[in-house]
C-alpha positions as CSV (number, residue, x, y, z in Angstrom):
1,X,77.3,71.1,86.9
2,X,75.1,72.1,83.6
3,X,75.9,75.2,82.4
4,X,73.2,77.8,83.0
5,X,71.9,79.9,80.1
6,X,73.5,83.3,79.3
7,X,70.9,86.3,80.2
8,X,71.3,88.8,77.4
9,X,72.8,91.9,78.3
10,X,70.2,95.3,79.7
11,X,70.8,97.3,76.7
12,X,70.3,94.1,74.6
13,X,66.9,93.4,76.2
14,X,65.7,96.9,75.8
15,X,66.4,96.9,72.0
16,X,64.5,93.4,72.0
17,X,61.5,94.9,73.7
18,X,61.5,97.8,70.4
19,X,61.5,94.9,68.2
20,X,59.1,93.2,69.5
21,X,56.8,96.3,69.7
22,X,57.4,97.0,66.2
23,X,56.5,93.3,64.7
24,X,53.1,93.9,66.8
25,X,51.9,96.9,65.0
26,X,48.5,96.0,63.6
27,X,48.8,98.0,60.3
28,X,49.8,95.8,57.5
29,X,51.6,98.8,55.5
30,X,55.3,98.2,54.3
31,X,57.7,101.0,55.2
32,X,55.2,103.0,57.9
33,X,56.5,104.6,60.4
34,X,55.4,103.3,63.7
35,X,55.5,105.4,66.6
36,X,56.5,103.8,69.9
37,X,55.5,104.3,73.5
38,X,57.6,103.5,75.5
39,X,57.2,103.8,79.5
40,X,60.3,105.7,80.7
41,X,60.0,104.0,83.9
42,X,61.0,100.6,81.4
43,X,64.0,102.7,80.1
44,X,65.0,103.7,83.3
45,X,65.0,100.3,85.1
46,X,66.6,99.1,81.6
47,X,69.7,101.4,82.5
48,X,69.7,101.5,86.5
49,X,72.9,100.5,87.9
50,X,72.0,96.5,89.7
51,X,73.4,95.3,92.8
52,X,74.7,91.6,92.3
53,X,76.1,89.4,95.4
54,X,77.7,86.1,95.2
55,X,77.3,84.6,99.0
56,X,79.5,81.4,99.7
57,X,79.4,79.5,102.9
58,X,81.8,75.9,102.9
59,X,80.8,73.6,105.6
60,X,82.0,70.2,104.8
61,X,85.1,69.1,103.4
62,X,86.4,65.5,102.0
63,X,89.1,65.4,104.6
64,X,88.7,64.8,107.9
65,X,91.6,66.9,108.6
66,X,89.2,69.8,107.8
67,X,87.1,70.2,110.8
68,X,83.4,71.0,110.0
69,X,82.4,74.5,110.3
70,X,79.3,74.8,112.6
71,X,77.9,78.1,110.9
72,X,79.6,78.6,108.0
73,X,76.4,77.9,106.1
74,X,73.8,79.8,108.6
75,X,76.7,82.8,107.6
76,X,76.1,83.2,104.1
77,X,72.2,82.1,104.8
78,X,72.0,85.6,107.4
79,X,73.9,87.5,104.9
80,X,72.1,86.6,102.2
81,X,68.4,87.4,103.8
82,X,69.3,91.0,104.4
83,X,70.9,91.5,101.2
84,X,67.9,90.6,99.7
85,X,65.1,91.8,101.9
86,X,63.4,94.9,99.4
87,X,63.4,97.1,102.9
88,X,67.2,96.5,103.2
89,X,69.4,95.4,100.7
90,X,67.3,94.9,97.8
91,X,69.7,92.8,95.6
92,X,68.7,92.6,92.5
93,X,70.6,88.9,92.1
94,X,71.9,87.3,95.3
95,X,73.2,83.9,94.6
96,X,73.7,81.1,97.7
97,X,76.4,78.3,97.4
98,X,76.3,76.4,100.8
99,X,77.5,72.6,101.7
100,X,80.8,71.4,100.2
101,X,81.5,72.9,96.8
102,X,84.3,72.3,95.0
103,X,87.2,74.9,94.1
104,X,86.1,74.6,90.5
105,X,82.1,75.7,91.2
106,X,83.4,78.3,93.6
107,X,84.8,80.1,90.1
108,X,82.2,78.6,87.6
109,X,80.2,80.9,89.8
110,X,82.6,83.6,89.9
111,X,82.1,83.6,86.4
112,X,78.5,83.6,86.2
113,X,78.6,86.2,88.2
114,X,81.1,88.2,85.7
115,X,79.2,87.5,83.1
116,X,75.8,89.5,85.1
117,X,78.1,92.6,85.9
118,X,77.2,94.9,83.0
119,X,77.6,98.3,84.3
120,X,80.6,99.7,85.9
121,X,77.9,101.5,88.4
122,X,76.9,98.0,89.7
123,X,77.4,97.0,93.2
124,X,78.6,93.5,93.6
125,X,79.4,91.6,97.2
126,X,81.3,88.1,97.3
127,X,81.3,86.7,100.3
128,X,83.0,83.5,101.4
129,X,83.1,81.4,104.5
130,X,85.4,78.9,105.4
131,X,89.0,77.6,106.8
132,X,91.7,79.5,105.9
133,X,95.4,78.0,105.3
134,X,98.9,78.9,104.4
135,X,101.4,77.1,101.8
136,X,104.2,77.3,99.7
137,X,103.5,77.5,96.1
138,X,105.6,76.0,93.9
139,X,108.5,79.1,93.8
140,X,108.7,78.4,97.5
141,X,106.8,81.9,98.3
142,X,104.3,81.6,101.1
143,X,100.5,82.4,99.8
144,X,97.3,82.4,101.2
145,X,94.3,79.8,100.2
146,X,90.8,79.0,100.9
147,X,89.7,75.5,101.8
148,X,87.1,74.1,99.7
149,X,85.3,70.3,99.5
150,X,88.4,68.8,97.7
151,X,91.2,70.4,99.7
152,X,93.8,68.1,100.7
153,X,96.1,68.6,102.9
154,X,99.2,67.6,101.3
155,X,98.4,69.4,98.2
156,X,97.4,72.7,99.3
157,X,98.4,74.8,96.3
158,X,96.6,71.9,93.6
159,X,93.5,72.2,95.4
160,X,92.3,74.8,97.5
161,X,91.6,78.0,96.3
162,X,94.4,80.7,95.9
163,X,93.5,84.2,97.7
164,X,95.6,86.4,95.2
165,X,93.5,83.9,92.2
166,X,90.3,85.0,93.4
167,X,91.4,88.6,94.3
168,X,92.6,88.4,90.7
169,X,89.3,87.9,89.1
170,X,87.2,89.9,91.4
171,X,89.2,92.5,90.2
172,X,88.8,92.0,86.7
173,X,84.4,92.5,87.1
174,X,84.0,95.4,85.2
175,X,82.1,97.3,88.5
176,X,83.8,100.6,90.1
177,X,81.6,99.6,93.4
178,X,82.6,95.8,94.5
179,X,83.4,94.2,97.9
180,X,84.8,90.8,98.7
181,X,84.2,89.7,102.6
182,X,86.6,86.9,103.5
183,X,85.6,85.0,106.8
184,X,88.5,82.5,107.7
185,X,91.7,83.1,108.9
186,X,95.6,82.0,108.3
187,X,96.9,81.6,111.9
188,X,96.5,77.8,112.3
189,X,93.9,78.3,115.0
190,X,89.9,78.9,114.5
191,X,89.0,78.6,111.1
192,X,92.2,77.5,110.0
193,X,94.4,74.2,110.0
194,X,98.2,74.8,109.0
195,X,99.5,71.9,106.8
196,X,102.1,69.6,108.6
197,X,105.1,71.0,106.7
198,X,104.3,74.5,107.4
199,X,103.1,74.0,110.8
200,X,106.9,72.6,111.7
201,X,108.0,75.3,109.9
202,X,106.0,77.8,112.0
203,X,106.9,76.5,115.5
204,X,110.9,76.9,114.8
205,X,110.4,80.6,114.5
206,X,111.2,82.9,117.5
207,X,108.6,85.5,116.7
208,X,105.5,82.8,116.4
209,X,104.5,83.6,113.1
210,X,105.4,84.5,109.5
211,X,106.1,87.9,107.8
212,X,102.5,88.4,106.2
213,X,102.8,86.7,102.7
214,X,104.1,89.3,99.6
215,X,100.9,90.1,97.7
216,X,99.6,93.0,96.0
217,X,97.1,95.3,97.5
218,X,94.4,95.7,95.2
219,X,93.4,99.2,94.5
220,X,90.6,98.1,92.3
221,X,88.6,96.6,94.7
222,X,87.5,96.7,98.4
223,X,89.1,93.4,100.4
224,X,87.3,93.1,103.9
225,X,88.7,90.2,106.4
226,X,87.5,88.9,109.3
227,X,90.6,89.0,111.1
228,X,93.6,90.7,111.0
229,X,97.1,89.1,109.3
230,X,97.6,86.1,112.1
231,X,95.0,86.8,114.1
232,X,92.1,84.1,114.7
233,X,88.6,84.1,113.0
234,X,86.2,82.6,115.2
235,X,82.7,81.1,115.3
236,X,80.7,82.1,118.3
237,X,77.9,79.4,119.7
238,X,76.0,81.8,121.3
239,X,76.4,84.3,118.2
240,X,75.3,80.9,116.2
241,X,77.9,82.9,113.5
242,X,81.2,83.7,112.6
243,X,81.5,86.5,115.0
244,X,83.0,89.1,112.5
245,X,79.6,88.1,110.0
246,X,76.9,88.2,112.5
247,X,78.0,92.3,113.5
248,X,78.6,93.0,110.0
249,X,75.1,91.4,109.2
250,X,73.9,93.4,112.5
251,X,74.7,96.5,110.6
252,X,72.4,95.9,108.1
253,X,70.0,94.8,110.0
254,X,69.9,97.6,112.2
255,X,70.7,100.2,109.3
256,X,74.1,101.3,110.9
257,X,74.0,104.5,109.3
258,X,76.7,106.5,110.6
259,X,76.6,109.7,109.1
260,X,72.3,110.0,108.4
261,X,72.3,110.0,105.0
262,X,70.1,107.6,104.7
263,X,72.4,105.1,103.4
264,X,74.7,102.1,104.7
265,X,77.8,101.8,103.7
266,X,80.5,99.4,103.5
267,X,82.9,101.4,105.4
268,X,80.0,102.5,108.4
269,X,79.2,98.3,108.0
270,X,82.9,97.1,108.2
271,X,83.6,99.5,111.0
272,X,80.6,99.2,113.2
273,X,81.4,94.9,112.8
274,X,85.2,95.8,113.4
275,X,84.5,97.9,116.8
276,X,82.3,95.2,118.0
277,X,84.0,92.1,116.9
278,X,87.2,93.8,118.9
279,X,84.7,94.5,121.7
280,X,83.3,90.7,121.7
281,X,86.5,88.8,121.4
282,X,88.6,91.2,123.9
283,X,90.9,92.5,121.5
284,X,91.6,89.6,119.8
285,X,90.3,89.4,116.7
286,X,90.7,92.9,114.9
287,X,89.1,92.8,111.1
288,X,90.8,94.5,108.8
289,X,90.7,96.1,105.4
290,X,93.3,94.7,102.7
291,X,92.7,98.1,100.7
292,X,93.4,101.6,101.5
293,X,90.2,102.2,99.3
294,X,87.1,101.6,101.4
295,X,85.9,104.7,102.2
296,X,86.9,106.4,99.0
297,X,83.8,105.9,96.8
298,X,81.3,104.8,99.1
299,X,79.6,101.6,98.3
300,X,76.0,101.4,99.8
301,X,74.6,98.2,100.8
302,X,71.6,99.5,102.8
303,X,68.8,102.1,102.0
304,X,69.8,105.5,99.9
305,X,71.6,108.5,100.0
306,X,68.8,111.1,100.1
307,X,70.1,113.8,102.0
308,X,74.1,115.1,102.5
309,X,75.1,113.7,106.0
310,X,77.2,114.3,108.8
311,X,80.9,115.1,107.7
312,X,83.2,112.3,108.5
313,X,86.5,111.5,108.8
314,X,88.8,108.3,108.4
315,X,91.7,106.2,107.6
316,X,92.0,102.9,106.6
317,X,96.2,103.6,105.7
318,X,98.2,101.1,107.3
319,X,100.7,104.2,108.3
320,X,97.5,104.8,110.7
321,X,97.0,102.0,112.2
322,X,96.5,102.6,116.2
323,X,96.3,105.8,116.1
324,X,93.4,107.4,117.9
325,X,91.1,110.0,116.4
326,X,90.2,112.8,118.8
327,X,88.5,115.9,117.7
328,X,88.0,118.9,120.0
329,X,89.6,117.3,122.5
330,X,87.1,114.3,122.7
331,X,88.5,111.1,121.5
332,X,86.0,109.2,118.7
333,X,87.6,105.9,117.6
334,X,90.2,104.3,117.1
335,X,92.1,103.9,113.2
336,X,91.4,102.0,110.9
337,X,88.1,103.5,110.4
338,X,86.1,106.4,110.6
339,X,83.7,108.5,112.5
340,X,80.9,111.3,112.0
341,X,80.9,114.9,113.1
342,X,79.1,117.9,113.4
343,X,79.7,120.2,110.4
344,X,81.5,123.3,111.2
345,X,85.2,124.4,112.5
346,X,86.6,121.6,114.3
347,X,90.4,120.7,116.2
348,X,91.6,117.3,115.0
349,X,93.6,115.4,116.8
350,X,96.0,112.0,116.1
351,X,97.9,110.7,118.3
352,X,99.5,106.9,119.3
353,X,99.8,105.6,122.9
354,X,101.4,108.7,125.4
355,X,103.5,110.0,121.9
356,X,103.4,113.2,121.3
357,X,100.2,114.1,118.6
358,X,101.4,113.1,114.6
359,X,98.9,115.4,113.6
360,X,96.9,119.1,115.1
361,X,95.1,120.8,113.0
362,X,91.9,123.2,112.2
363,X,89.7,122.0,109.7
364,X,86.5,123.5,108.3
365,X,83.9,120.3,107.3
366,X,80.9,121.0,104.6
367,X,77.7,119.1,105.4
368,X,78.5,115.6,102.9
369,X,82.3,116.1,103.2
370,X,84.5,113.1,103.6
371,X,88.4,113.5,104.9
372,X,90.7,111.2,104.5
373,X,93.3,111.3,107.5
374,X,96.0,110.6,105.5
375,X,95.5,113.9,103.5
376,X,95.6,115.8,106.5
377,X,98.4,114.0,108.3
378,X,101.0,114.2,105.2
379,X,99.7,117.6,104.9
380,X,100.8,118.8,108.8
381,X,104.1,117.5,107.8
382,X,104.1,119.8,104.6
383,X,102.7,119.1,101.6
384,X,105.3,120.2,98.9
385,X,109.4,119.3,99.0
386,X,111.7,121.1,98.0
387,X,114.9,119.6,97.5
388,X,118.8,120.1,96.2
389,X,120.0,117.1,94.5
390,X,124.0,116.3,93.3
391,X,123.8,114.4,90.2
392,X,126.2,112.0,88.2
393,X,124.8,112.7,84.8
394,X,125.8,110.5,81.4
395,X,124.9,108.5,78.4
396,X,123.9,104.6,78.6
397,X,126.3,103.6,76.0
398,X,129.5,103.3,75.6
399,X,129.9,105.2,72.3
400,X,127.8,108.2,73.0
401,X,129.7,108.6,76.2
402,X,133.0,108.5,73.8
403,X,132.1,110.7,70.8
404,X,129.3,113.2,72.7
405,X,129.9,113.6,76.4
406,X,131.6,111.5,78.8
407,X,130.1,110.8,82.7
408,X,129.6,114.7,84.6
409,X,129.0,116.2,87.9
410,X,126.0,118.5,87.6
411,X,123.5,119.9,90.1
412,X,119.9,120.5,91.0
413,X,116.9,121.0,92.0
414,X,113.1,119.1,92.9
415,X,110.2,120.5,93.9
416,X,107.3,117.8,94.7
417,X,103.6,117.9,95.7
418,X,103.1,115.1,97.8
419,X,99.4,113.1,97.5
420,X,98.5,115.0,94.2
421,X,96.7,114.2,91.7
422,X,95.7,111.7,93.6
423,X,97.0,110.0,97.0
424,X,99.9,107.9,96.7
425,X,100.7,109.6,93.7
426,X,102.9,112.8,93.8
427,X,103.3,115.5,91.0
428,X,106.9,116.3,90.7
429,X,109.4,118.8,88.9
430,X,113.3,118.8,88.5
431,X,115.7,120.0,86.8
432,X,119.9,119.6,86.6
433,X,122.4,120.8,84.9
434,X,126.4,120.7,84.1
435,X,128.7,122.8,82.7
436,X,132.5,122.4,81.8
437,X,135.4,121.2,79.6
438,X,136.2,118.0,78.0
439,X,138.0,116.6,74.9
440,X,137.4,113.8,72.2
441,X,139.7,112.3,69.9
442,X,138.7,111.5,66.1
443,X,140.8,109.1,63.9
444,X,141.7,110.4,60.6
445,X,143.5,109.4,57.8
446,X,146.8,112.0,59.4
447,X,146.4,109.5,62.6
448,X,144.4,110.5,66.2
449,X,143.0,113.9,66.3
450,X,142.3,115.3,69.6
451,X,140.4,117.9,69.8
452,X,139.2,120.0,73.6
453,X,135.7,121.3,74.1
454,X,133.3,123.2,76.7
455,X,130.7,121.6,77.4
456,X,126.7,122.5,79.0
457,X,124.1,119.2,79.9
458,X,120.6,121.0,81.0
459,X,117.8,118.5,81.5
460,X,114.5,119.3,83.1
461,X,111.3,117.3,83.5
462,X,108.1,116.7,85.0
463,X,106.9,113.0,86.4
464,X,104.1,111.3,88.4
465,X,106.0,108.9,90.2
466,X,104.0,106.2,93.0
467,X,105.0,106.6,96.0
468,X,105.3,103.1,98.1
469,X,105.8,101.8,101.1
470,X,107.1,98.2,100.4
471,X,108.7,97.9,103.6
472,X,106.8,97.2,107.5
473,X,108.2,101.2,108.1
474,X,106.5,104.0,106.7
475,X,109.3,105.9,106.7
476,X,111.2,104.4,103.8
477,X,109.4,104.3,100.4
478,X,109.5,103.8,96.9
479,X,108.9,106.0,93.9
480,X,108.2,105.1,90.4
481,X,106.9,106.5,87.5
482,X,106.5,108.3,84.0
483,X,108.7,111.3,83.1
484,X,108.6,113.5,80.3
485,X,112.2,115.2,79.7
486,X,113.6,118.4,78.3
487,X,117.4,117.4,77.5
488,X,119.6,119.7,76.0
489,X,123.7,119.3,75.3
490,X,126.0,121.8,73.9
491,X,129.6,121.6,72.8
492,X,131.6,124.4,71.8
493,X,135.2,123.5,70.2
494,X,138.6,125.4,71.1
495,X,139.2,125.0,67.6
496,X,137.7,128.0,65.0
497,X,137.1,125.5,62.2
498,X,134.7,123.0,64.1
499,X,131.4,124.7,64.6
500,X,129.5,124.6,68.4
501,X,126.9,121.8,68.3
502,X,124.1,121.5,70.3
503,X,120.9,119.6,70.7
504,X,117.4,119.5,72.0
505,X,114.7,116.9,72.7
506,X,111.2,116.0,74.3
507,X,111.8,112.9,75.0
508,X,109.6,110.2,77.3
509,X,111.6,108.5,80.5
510,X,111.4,106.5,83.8
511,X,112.2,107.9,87.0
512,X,112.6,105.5,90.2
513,X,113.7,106.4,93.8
514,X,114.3,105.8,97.2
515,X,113.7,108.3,100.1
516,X,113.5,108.2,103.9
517,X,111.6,110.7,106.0
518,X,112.5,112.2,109.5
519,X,109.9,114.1,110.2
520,X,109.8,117.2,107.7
521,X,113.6,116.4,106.3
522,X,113.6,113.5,103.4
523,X,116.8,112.3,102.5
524,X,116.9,109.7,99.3
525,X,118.6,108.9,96.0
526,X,116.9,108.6,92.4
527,X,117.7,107.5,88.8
528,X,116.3,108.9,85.5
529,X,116.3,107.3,82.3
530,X,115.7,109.6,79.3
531,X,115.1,107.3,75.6
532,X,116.4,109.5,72.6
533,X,117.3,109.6,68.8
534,X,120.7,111.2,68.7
535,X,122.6,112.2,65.7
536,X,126.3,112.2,65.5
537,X,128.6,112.1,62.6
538,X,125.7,112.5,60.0
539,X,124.0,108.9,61.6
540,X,121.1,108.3,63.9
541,X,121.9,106.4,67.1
542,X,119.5,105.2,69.8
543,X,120.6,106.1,72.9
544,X,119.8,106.8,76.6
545,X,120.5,109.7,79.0
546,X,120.6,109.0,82.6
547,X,120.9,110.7,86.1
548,X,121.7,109.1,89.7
549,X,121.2,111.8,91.9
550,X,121.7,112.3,95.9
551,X,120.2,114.8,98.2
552,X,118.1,115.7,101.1
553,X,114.7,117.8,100.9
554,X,112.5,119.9,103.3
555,X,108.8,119.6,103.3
556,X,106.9,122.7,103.9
């Protein structure tokens, strides 16, 4: 495929058009200013943020192994009319790959498309249709890939295209506002074919399918899938579409706007396609979203805000997954997703099957307002921890711990505000300390020397560990994170001649941790590292301080 040409960059093109306007000027004067008019409807469409989508629809495939998809390309042809239709869409740029390309035009085009992205305002869309598969790459770790023309089917990870590549590079685009739509499936069934290897692998489990493959959850961009992790993704001969596509493109279409704004988004799109696609298939094909972040920065496909809408709420947190929303009693929909109310003084309401509610509260919602249910929900439970901790307190090395301060016993305290500065994240404050005696033995020239001491270890220290949940329970989860440490260590000698000796620092650390919650009690264990330049015996030493720590918190 011939290279196409390089378009220069907006601000690039609006300094050409100055030039230009300058080599016009009729006067033939050397060195006279020339004043310029230009439109500031020119500057402003110069600078507008553009809305760029990349619309991908495999049909055919080399090997017959790959079944042909029936609508794979009328997908990405529907999509691609509304996106650019000026009443709807109004793409700036929408480009169409349809047929059988090959996994190395699917990222030539990728890269074309990275190359158009100039603003971090721009909306961009990728969109890909076709079978889905599952192999083992060549660390024996299970990964998801997209079946282009060349697949084969004995060499799954050489030639189809990796999902964690091409979530990979669709992060990278330099665009806050970007979605990537993937319409195929993993589960062997519908658009999907399981290699032979895998598929014997498969039928010798007792649960029926495989623990969804390890992959990192992008918070950088929005993921949408047709289906949920082993679920099918099926075309629809009466739909003449992938079923999941021809609702989402319905929302478009029919200008789904949820909360009257004037606008439609991604999340009101994704969830109006979700509820029906769950509707049309009888509950079993559920689309889901890879990314906690749809419905953070709303990303509008459709029309304009031009007036603040309804208030809404929603969750698209995995911890919330089949939970129903009900608010003043009424229930609206069912999580992941979201739904619009009324402004004013509302009861919320979440609660799973006949189990008791996980979350009642009063909230007050602002005309425009968007709540994540998360918020709320960790918020019922209690929003700051406060929490005692025992402590095993010490240096890294083996000589500090000899001539400073050997292993101690110290206690403290933690107080933590959960989801803040930012969810996931938590803002967190501790401090420990130690006091008592100890002793040290110097050799001199008269033979050992030992010599007895009291002793006080102080550190304190404020972090923003991430908090996450690594595990299928949302109970347990991680922490890790930056710390900034106050350590301070004094030693006072039995002996008159030896003078005390202390010392302070601000010193950068790590702090990582494991915690399990029952309900508003956390129980969990955590390690500091503190990195320091420590003086002893008129020498600088590079050492470590660290703390493993035990204890139990209440969340209020």
């Amino acid at each position: 495929m011939r290279p196409l040409p390089m378009k220069p960059a907006r601000k690039d093109r609006l300094a050409l058009a100055l030039v230009v306007c300058l080599a016009c000027s009729t006067s033939g004067e050397k060195g006279r200013l020339v004043p310029l008019r230009v439109p500031q409807s020119a500057v402003d469409r110069s600078y507008a943020p553009r809305k760029l989508a990349l619309v991908i629809g495999i049909r055919t495939f080399d090997e017959a192994g790959w079944n042909t998809l029936r609508y794979s390309e009328k997908d990405a042809d529907d999509l691609a009319a509304v996106l650019q239709d000026p009443s709807l869409g109004a793409f700036d740029s929408v480009t169409v790959l349809k047929g059988g390309p090959s996994r190395e035009e699917v990222k030539a085009a990728l890269a074309r498309l990275s190359a158009e992205v100039q603003d971090e305002r721009d909306t961009v869309l990728v969109y890909i249709s076709t079978h889905g598969t599952l192999s083992r790459d060549a660390r024996g770790d299970l990964r998801r890939y997209l079946v282009t023309r060349e697949t084969h089917v004995a060499d799954v990870p050489g030639t189809a295209l990796s999902v964690d590549e091409l979530k990979a590079e669709f992060d990278a685009l330099s665009s806050r506002r970007k979605v990537l739509i993937l319409a195929a499936c993993h589960s062997g069934g519908g658009k999907s074919m399981l290699p032979e290897a895998v598929e014997k692998e498969r039928s010798s489990l007792k649960g029926g399918f495989f623990v969804r493959p390890i992959e990192e959850v992008s918070r950088a961009s929005v993921v949408l899938a047709a289906s949920d992790w082993g679920e099918t993704a099926r075309e629809d001969e009466r739909l003449e579409n992938d079923i999941y596509t021809h609702f989402f493109v319905e929302a478009l279409r029919n200008k789904a706007d949820r909360n009257g704004d004037g606008a439609v988004t991604v999340s009101e799109a994704h969830d109006y396609a979700r509820r029906l696609t769950y509707a049309f298939t009888e509950g079993r094909q559920r689309p889901s979203a890879e990314t906690s972040e749809v419905g953070v920065d709303p990303i509008v496909l459709v029309g304009a805000v031009v007036r603040r809408g309804k208030p809404e709420l929603y969750s698209y947190d995995p911890r919330l997954d089949g939970f129903t929303l009900s608010v003043d009693g009424l229930a609206l929909t069912d999580l992941p997703g979201g739904a619009a109310v009324d402004p004013g003084k509302h009861r919320i309401e979440l609660a799973k099957g006949g189990a008791e509610p996980a979350l009642e509260d009063a909230v007050d919602l602002k005309p425009g307002e968007r709540v994540d249910l998360v918020r709320l929900e960790s918020r019922s439970t209690g929003r700051f921890e406060l929490a005692p901790r025992v402590a095993l307190m010490g240096f890294l090395d083996r000589q500090s711990r000899r001539d400073v301060l050997g292993p101690v016993v110290g206690a403290g305290l933690t107080l933590t505000a959960r989801d803040f500065p930012s969810a996931r994240v938590n803002l967190r404050i501790d401090a420990t300390g130690s006091v008592g005696s100890g002793s040290t033995t110097q050799v001199t020239s008269a033979g050992p020397v030992s010599a007895s001491y009291g002793y006080s270890a102080f550190t304190a220290g404020v972090a923003l560990p991430w908090r996450f949940n690594p595990l299928a329970s949302e109970r347990w989860h991680l922490l890790a994170g930056p710390r900034l440490s106050l350590v301070s260590l004094q030693r006072t000698f039995r002996l008159d001649l030896v003078p005390a000796q202390s010392y302070l620092t601000l010193t950068p650390g790590l702090l990582c941790g494991l915690g399990v919650d029952f309900g508003r009690i956390t129980v969990g264990a955590e390690v500091q590292l503190d990195f320091m330049i420590l003086k002893v015996n008129g020498s600088n030493r590079s050492s470590g301080f660290g703390e493993f720590s035990l204890g139990g918190g209440w969340r209020f």
